[in-house]
mmCIF file of the N, C-alpha and C atoms, coordinates in Angstrom:
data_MODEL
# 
_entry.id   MODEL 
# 
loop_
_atom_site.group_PDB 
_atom_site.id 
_atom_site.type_symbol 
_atom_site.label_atom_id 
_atom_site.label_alt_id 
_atom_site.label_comp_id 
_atom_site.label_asym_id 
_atom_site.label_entity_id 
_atom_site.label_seq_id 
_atom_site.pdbx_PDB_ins_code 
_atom_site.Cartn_x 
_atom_site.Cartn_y 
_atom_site.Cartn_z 
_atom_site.occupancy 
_atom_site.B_iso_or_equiv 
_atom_site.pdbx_formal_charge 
_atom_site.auth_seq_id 
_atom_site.auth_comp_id 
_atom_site.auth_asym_id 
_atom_site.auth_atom_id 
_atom_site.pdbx_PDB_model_num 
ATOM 1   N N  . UNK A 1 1  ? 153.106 39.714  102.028 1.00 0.00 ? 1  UNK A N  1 
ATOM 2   C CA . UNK A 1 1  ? 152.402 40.572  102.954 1.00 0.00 ? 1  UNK A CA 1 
ATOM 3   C C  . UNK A 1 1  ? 152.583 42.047  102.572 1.00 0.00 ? 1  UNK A C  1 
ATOM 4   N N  . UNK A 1 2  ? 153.776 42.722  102.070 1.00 0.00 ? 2  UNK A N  1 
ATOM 5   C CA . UNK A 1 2  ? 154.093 43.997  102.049 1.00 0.00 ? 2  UNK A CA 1 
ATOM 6   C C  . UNK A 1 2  ? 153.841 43.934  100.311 1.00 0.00 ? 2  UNK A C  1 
ATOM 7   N N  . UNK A 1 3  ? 152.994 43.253  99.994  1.00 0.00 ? 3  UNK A N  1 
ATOM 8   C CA . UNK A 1 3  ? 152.835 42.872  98.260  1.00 0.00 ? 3  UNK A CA 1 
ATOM 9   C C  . UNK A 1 3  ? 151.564 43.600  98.189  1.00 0.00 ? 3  UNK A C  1 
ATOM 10  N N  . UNK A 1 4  ? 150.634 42.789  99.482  1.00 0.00 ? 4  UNK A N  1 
ATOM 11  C CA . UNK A 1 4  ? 149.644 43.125  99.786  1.00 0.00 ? 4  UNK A CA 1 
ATOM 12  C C  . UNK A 1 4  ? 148.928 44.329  100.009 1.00 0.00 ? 4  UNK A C  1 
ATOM 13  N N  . UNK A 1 5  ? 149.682 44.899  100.988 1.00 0.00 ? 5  UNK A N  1 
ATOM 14  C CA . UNK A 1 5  ? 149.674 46.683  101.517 1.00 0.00 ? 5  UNK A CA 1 
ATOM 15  C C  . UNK A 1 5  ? 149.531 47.091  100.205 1.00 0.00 ? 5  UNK A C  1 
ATOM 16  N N  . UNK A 1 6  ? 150.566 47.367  99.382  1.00 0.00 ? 6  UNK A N  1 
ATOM 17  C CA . UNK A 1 6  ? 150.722 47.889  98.016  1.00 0.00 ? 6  UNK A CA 1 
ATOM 18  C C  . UNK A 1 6  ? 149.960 47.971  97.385  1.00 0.00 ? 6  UNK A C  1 
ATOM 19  N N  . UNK A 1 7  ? 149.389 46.740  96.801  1.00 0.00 ? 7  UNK A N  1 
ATOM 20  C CA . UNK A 1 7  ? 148.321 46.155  96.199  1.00 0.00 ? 7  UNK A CA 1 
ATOM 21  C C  . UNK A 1 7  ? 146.830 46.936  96.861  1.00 0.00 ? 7  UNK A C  1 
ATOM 22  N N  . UNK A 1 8  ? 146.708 46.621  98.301  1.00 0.00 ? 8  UNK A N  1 
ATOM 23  C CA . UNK A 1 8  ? 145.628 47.600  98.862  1.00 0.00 ? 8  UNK A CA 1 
ATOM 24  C C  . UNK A 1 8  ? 145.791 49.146  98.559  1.00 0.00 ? 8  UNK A C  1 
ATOM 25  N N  . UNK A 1 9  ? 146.838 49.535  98.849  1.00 0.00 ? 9  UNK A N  1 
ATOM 26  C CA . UNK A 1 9  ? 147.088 51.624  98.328  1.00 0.00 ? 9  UNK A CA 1 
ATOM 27  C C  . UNK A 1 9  ? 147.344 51.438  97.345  1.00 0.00 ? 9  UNK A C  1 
ATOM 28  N N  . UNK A 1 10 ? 147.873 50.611  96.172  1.00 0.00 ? 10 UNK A N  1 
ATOM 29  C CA . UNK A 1 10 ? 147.494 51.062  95.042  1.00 0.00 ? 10 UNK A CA 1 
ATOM 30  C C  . UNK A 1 10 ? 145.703 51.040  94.648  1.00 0.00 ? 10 UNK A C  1 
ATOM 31  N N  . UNK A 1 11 ? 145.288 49.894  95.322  1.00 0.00 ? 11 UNK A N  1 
ATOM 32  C CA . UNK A 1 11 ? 143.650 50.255  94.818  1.00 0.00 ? 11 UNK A CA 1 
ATOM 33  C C  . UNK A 1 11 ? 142.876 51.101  95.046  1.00 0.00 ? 11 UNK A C  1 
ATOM 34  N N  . UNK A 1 12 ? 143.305 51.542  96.724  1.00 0.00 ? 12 UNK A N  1 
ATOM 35  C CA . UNK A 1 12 ? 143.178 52.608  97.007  1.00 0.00 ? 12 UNK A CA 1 
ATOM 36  C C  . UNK A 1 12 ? 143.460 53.839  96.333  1.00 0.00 ? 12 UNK A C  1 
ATOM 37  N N  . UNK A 1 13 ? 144.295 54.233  96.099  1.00 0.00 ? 13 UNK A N  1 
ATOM 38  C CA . UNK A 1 13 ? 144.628 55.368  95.357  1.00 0.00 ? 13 UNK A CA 1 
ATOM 39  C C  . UNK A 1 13 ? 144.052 55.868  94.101  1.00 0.00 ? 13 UNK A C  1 
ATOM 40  N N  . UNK A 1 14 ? 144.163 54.337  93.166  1.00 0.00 ? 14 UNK A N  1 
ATOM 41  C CA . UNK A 1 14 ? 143.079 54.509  91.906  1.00 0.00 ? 14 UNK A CA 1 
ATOM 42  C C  . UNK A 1 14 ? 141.509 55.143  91.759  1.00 0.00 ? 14 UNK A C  1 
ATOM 43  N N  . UNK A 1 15 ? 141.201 54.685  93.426  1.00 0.00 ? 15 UNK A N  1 
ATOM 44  C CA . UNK A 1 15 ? 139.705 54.962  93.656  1.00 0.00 ? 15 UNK A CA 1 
ATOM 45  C C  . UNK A 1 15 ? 139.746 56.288  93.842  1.00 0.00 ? 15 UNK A C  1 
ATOM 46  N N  . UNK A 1 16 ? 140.759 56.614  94.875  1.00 0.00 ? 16 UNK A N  1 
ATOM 47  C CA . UNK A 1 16 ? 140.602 58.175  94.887  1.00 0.00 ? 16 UNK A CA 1 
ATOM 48  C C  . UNK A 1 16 ? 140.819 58.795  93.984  1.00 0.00 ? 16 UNK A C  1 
ATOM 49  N N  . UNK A 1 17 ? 141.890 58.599  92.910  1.00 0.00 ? 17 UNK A N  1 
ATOM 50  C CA . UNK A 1 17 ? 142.281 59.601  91.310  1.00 0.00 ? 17 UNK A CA 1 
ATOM 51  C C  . UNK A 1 17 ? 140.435 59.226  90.780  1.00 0.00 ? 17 UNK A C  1 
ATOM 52  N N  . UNK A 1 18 ? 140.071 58.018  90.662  1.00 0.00 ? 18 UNK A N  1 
ATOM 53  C CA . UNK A 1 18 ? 138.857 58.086  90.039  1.00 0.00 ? 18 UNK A CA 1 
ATOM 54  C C  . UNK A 1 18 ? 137.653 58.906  90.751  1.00 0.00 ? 18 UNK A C  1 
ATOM 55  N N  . UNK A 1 19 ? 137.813 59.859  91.665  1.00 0.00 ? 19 UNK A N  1 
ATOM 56  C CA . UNK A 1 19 ? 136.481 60.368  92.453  1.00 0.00 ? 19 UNK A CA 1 
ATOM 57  C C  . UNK A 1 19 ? 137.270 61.600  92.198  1.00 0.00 ? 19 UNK A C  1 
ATOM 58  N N  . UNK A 1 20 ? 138.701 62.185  92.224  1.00 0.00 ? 20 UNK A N  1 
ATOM 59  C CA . UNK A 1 20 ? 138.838 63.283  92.109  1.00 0.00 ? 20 UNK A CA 1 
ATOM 60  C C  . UNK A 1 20 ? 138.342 63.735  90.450  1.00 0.00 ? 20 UNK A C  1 
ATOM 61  N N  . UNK A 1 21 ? 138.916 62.576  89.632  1.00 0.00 ? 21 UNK A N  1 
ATOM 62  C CA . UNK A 1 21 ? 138.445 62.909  88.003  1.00 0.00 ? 21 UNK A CA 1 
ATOM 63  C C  . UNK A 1 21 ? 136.934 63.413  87.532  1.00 0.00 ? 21 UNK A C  1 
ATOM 64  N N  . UNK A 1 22 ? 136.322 62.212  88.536  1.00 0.00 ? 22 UNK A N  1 
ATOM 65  C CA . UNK A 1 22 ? 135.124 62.533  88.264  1.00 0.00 ? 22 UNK A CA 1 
ATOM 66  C C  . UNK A 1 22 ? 134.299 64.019  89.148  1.00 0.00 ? 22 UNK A C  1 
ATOM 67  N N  . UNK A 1 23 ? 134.977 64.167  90.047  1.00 0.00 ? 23 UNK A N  1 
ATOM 68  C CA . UNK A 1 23 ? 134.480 65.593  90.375  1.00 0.00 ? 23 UNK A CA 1 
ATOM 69  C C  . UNK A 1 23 ? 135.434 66.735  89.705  1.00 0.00 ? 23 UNK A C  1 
ATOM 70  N N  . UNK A 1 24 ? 136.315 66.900  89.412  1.00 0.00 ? 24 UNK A N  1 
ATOM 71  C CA . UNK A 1 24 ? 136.806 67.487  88.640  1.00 0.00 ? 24 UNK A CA 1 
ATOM 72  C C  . UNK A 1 24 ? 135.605 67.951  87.087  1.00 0.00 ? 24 UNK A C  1 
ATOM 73  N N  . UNK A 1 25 ? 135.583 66.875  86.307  1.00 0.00 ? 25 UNK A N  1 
ATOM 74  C CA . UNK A 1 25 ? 134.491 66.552  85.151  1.00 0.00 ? 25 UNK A CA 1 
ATOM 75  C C  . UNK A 1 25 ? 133.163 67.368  85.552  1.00 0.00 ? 25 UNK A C  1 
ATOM 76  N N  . UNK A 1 26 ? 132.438 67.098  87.017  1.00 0.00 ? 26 UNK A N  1 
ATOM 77  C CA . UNK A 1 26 ? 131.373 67.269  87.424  1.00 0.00 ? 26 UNK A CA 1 
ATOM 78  C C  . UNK A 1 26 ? 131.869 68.943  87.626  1.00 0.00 ? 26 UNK A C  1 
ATOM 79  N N  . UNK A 1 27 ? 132.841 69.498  88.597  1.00 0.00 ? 27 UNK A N  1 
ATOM 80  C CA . UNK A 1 27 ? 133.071 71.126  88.691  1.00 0.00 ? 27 UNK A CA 1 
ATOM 81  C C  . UNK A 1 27 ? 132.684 71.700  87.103  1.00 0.00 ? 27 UNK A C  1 
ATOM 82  N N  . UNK A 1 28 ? 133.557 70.965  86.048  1.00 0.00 ? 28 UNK A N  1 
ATOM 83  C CA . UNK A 1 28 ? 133.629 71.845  84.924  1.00 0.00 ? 28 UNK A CA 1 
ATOM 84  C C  . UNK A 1 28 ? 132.597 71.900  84.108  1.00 0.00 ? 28 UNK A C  1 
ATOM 85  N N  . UNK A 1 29 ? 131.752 70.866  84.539  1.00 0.00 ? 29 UNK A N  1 
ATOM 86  C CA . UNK A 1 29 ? 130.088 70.954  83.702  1.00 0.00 ? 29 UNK A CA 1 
ATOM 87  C C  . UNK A 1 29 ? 129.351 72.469  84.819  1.00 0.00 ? 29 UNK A C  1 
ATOM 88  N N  . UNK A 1 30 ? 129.685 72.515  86.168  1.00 0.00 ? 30 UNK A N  1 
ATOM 89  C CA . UNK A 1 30 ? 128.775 73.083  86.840  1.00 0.00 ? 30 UNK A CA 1 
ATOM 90  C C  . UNK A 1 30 ? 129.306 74.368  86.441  1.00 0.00 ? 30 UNK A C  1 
ATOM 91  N N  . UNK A 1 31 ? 131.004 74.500  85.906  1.00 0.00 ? 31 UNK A N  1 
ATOM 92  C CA . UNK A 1 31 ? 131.091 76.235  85.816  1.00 0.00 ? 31 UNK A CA 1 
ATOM 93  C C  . UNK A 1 31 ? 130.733 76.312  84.630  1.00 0.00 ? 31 UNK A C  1 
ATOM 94  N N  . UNK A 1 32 ? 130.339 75.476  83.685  1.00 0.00 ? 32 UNK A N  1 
ATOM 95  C CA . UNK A 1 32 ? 129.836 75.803  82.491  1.00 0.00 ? 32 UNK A CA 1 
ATOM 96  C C  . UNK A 1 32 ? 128.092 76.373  82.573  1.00 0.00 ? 32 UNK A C  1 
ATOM 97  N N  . UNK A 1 33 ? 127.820 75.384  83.218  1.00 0.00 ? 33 UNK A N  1 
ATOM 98  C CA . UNK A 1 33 ? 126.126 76.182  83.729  1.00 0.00 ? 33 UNK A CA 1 
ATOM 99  C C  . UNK A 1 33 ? 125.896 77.215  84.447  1.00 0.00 ? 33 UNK A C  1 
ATOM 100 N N  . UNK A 1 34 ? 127.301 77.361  85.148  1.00 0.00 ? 34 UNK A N  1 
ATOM 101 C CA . UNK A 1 34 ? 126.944 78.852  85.931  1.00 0.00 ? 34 UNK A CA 1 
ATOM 102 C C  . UNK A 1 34 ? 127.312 79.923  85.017  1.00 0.00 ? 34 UNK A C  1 
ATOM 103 N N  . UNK A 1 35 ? 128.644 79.643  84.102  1.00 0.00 ? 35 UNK A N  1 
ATOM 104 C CA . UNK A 1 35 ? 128.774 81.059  82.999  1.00 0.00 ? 35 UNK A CA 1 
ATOM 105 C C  . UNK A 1 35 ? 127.250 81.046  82.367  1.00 0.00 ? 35 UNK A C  1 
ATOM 106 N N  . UNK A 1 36 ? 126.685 80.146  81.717  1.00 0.00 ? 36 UNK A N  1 
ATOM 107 C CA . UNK A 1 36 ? 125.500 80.323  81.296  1.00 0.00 ? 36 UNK A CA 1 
ATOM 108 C C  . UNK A 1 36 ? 124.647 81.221  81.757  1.00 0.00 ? 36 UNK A C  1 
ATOM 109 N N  . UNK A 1 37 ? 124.444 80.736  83.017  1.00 0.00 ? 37 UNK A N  1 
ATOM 110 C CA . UNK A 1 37 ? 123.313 81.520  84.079  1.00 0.00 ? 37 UNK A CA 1 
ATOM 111 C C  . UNK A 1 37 ? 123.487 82.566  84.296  1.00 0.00 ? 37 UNK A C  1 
ATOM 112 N N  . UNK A 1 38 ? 124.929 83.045  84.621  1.00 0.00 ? 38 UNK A N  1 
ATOM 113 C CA . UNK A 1 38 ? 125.376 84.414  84.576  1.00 0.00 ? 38 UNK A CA 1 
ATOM 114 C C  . UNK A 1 38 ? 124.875 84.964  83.445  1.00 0.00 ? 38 UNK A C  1 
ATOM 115 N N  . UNK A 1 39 ? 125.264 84.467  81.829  1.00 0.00 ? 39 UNK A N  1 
ATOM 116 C CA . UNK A 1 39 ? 124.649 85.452  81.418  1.00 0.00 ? 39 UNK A CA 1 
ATOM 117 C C  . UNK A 1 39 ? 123.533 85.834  80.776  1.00 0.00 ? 39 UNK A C  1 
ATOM 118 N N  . UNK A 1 40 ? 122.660 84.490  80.970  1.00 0.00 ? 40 UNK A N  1 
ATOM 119 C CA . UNK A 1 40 ? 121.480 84.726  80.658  1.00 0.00 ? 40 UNK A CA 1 
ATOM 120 C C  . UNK A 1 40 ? 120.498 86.014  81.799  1.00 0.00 ? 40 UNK A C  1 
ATOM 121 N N  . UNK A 1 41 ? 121.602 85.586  82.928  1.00 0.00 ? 41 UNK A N  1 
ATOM 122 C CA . UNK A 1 41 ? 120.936 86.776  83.841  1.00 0.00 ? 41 UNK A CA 1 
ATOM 123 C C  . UNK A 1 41 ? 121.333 88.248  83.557  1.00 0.00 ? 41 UNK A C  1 
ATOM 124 N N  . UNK A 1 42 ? 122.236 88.137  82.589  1.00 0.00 ? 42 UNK A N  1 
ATOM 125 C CA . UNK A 1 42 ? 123.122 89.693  82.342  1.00 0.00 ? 42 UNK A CA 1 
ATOM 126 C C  . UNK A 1 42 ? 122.095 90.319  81.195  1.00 0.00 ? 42 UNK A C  1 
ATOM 127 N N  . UNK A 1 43 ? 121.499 89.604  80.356  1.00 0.00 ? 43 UNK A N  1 
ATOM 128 C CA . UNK A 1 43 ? 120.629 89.578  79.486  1.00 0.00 ? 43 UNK A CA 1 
ATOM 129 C C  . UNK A 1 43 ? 119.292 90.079  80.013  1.00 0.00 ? 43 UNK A C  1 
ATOM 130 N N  . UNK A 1 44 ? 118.898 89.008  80.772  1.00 0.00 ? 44 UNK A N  1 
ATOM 131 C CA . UNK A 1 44 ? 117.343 89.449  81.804  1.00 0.00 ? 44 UNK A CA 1 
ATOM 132 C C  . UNK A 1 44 ? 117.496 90.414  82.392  1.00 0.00 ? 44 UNK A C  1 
ATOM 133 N N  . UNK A 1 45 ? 117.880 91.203  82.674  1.00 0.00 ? 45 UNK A N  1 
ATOM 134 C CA . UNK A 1 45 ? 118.472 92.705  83.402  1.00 0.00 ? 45 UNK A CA 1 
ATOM 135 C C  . UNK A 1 45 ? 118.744 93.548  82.011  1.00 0.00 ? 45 UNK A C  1 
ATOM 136 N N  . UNK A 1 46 ? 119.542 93.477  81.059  1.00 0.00 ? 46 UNK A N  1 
ATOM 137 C CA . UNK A 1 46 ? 118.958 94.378  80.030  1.00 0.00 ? 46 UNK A CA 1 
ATOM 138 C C  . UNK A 1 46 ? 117.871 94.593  79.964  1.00 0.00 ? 46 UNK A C  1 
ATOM 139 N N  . UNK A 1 47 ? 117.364 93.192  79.626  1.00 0.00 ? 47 UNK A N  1 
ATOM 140 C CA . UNK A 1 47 ? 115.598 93.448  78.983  1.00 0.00 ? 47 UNK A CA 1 
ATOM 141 C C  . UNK A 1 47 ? 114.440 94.360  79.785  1.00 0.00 ? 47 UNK A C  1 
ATOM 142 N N  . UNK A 1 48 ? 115.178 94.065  81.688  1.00 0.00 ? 48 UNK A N  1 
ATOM 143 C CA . UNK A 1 48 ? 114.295 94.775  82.227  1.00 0.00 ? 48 UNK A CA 1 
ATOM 144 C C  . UNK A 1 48 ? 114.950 96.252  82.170  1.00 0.00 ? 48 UNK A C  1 
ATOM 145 N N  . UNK A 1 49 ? 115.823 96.612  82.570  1.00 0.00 ? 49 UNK A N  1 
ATOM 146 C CA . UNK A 1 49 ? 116.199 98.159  82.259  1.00 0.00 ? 49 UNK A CA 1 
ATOM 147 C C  . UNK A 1 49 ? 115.774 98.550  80.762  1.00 0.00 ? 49 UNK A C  1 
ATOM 148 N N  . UNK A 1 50 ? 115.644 97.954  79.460  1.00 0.00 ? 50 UNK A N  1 
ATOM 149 C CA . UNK A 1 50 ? 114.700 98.535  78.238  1.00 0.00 ? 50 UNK A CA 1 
ATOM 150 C C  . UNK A 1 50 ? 113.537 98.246  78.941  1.00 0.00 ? 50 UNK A C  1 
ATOM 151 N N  . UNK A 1 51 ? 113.052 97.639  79.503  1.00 0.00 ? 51 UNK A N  1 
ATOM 152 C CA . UNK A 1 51 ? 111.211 97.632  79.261  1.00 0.00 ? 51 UNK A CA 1 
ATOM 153 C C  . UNK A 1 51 ? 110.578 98.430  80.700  1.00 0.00 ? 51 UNK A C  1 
ATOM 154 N N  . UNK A 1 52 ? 111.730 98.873  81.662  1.00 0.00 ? 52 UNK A N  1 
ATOM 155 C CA . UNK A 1 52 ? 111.329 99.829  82.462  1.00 0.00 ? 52 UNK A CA 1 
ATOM 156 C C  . UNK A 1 52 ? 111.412 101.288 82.190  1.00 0.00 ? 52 UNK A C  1 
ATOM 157 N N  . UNK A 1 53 ? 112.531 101.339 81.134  1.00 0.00 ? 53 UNK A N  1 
ATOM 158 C CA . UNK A 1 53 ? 112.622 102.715 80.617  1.00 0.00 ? 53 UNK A CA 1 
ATOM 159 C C  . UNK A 1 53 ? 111.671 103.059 79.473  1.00 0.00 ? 53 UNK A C  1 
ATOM 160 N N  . UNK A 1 54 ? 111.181 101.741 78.671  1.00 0.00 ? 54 UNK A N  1 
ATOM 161 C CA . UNK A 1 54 ? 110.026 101.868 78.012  1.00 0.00 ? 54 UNK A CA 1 
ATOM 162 C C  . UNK A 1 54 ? 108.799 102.510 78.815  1.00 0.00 ? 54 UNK A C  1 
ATOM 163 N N  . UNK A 1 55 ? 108.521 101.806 79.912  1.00 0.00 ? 55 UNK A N  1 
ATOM 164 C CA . UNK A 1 55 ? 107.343 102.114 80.774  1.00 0.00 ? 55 UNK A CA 1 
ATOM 165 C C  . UNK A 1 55 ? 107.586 103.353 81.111  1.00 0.00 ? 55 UNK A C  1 
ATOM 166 N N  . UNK A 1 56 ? 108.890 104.173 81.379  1.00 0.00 ? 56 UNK A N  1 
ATOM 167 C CA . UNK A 1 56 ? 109.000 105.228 81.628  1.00 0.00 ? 56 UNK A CA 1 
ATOM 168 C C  . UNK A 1 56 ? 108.476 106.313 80.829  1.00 0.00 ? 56 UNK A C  1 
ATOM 169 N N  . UNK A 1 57 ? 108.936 106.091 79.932  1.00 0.00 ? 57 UNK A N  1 
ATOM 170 C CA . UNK A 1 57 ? 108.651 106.753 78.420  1.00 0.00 ? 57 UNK A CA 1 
ATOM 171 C C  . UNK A 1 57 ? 106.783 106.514 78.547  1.00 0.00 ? 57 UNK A C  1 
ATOM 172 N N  . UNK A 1 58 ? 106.588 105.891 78.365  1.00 0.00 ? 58 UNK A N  1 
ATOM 173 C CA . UNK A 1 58 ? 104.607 105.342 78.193  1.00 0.00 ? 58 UNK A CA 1 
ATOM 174 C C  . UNK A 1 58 ? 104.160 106.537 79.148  1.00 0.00 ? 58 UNK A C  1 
ATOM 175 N N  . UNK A 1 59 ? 104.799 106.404 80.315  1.00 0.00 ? 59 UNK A N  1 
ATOM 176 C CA . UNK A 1 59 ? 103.996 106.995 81.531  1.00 0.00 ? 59 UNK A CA 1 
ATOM 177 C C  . UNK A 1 59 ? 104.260 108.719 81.106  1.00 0.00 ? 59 UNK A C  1 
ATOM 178 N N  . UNK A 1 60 ? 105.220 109.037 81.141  1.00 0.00 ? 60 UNK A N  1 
ATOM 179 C CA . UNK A 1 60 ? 105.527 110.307 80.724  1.00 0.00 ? 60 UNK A CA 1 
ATOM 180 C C  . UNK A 1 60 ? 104.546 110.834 79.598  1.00 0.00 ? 60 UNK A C  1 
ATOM 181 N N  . UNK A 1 61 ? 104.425 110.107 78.201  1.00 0.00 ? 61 UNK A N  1 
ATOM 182 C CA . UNK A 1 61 ? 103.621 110.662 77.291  1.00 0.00 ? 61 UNK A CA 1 
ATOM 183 C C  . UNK A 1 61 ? 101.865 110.373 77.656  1.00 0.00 ? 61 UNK A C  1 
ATOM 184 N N  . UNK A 1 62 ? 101.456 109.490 78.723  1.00 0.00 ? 62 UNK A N  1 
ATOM 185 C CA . UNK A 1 62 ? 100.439 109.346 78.836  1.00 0.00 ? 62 UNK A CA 1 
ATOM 186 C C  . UNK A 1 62 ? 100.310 111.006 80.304  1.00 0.00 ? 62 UNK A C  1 
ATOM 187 N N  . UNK A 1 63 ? 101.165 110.944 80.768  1.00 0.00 ? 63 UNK A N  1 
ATOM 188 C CA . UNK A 1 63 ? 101.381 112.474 81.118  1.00 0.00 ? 63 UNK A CA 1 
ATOM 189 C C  . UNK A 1 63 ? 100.371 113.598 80.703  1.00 0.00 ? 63 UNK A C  1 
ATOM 190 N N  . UNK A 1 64 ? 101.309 113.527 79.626  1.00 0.00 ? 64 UNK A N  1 
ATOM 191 C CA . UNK A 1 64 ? 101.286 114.952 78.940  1.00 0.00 ? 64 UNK A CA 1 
ATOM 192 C C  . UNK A 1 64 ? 99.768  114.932 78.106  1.00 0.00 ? 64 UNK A C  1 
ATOM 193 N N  . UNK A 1 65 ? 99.618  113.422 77.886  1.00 0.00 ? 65 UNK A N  1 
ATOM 194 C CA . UNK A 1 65 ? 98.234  113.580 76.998  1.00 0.00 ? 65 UNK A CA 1 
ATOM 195 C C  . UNK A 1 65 ? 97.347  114.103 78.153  1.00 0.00 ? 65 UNK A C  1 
ATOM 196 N N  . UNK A 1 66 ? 97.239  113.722 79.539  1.00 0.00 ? 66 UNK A N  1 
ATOM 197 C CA . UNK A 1 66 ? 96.286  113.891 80.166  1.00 0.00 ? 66 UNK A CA 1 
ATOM 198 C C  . UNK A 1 66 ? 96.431  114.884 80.840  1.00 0.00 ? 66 UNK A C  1 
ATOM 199 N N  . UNK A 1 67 ? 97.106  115.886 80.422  1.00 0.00 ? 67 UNK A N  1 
ATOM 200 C CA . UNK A 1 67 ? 97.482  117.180 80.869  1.00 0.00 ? 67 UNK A CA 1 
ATOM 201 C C  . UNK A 1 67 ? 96.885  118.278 79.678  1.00 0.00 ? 67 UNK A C  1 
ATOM 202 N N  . UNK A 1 68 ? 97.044  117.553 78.611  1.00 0.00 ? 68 UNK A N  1 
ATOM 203 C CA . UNK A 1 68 ? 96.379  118.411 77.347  1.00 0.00 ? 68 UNK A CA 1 
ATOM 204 C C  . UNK A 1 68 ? 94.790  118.308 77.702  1.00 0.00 ? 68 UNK A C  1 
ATOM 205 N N  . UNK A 1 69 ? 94.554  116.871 77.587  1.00 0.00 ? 69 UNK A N  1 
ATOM 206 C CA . UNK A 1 69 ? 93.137  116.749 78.227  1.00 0.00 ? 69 UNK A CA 1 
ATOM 207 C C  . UNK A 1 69 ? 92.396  117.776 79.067  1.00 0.00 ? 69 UNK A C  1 
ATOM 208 N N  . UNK A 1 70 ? 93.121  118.128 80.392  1.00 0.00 ? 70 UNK A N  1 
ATOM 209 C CA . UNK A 1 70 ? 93.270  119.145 81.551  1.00 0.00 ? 70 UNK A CA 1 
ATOM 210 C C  . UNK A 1 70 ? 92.849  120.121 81.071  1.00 0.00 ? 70 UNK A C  1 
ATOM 211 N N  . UNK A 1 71 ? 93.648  120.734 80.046  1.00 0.00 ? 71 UNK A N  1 
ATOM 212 C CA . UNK A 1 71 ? 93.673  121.847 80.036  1.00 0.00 ? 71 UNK A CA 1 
ATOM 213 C C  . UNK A 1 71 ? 92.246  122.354 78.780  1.00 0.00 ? 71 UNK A C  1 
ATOM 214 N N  . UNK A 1 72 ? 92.153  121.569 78.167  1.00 0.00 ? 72 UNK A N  1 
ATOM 215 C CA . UNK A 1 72 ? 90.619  121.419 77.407  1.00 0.00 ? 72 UNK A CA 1 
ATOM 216 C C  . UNK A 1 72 ? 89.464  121.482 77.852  1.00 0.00 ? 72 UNK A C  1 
ATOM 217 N N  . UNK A 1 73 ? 89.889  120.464 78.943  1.00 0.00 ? 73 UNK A N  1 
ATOM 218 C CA . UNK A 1 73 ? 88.200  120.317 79.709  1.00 0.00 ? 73 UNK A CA 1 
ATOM 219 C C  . UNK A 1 73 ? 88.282  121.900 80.553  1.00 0.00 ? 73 UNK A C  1 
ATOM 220 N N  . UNK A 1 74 ? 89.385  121.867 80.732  1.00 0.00 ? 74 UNK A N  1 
ATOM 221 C CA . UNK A 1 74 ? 89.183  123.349 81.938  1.00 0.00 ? 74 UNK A CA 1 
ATOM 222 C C  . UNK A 1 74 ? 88.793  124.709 80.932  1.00 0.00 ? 74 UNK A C  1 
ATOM 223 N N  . UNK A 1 75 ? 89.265  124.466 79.461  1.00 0.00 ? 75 UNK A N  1 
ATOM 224 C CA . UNK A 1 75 ? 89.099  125.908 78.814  1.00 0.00 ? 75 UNK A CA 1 
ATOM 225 C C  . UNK A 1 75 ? 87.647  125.659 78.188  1.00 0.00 ? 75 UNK A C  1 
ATOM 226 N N  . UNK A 1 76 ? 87.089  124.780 78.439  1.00 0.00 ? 76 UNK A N  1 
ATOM 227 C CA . UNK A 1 76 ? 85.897  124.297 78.025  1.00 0.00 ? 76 UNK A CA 1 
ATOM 228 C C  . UNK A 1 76 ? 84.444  124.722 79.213  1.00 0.00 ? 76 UNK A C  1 
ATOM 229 N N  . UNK A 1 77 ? 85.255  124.226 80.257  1.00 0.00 ? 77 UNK A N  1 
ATOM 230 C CA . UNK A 1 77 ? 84.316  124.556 81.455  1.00 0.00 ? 77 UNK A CA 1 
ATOM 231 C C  . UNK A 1 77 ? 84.007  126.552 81.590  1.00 0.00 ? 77 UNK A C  1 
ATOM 232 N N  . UNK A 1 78 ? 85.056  127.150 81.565  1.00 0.00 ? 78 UNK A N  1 
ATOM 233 C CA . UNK A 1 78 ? 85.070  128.633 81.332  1.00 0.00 ? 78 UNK A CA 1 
ATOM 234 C C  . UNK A 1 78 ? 84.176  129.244 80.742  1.00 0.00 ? 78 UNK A C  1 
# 
């Protein structure tokens, strides 16, 4: 009878080491996909700070062209 008990918490127990292992296994795949994600997102945020400061740059020289423009058509109109 007390062979039994044993026999039951030991099976017991196995089951639980086997669900902690396997979530254990399962955490360390998920922090592996989250370092990923992190830094593919650290990446996507470069790209947009270059391609907003690009646009910055565009807008500025499209500026100035249409300010030269301005000042043509106006010394033209005179």
């Amino acid at each position: 009878m007390v062979t039994d008990l044993f026999n039951t918490l030991e099976q017991k127990l196995e089951l639980v080491l086997s669900k902690v292992n396997t979530l254990q296994e399962a955490n360390a795949a998920l922090q592996k996909t989250l370092g990923e994600k992190e830094q593919a997102l650290k990446e996507a945020e470069a790209t947009l700070a270059r391609v907003s400061q690009d646009r910055e740059t565009v807008r500025e020289r499209i500026d100035k062209i249409l300010n030269r423009l301005k000042i043509i058509d106006t010394g033209e109109s005179a």
